[in-house]
N, C-alpha and C positions, 0 to 999 in steps of 0.2 A: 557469564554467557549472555551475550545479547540477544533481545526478546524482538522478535518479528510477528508482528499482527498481520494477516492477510486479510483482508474484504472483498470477496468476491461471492456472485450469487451461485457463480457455477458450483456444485460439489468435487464435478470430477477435477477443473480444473485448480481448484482450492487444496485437493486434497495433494495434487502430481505436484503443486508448489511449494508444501508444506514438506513431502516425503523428501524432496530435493535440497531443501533451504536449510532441514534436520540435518542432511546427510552433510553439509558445509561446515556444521557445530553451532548454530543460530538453535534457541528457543523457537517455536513457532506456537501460535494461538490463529484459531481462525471466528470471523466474523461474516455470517451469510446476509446480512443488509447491514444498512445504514444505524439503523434503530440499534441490532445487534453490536454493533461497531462504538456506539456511544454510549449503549452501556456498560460495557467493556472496559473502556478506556475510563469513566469513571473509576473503576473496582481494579485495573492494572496500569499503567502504563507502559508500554512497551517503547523499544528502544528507534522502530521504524515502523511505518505503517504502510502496507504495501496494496496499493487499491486498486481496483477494475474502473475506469471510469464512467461506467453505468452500475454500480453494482445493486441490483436488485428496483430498476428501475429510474433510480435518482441520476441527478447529473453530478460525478462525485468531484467535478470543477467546483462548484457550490458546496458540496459537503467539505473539501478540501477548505475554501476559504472560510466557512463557517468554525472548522475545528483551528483554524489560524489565529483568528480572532477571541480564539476563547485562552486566556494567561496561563490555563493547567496545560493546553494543547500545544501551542505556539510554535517551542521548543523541536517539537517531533519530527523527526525528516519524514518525509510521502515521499514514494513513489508512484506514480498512477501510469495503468495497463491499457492500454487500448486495441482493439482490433482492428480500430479504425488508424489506416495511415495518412493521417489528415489532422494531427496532433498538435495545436500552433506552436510555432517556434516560442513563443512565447510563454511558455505551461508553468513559469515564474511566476506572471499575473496572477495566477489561480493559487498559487502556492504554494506548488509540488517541488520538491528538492531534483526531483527529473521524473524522466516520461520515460517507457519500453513500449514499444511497437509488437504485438503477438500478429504472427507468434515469431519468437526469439528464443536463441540460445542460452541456457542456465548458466554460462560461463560468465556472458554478460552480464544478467542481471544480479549474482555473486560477485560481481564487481562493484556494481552501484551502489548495491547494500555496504558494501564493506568501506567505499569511497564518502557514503553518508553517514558512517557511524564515527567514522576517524574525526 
């Protein structure tokens, strides 16, 4: 069963992504900041890591390329969340395997996970 890390600071939103992503047959583990998120993935790695791209303050463009760079991380597909629709066509640079626009439909985002796991 593949293992999905969420990052997000919201609880509630974390939790309706987690309940939905379960209900697909994904593993789910959550991470409520950055800090959280990297000690985590020390202690598991998961299969994708699915991020808010503010989560808990940070700019998760920078936390993205930060866990790129690092040889244990590299490998790991991101997806990063935004509320903001102003996402650059570009979300490559930063290192994300793709980008979802909230709010969006679960059927979508069950897609990309499943398009970045293959």
């Amino acid at each position: 069963m593949a293992h999905v890390r969420i990052a997000d600071d919201n609880d509630d939103i974390s939790q309706m992504l987690a309940n939905m992503i379960r209900a697909n047959g994904f593993e789910v583990s959550m991470a409520a900041n950055p800090l959280q998120l990297t000690y985590q993935l020390e202690n598991k790695l998961p299969d994708l890591v699915l991020m808010d791209i503010l989560p808990g303050g940070w700019d998760g463009r920078e936390l993205c390329k930060q866990l790129k760079k690092d040889a244990n991380y590299k490998e790991i597909p991101m997806i990063v969340l935004s509320a903001s629709h102003h996402l650059p066509e570009n979300y490559k640079s930063f290192c994300a395997g793709d980008t979802l626009d909230k709010p969006f439909e679960m059927p979508v985002l069950i897609e990309k996970i499943n398009r970045l796991l293959i």
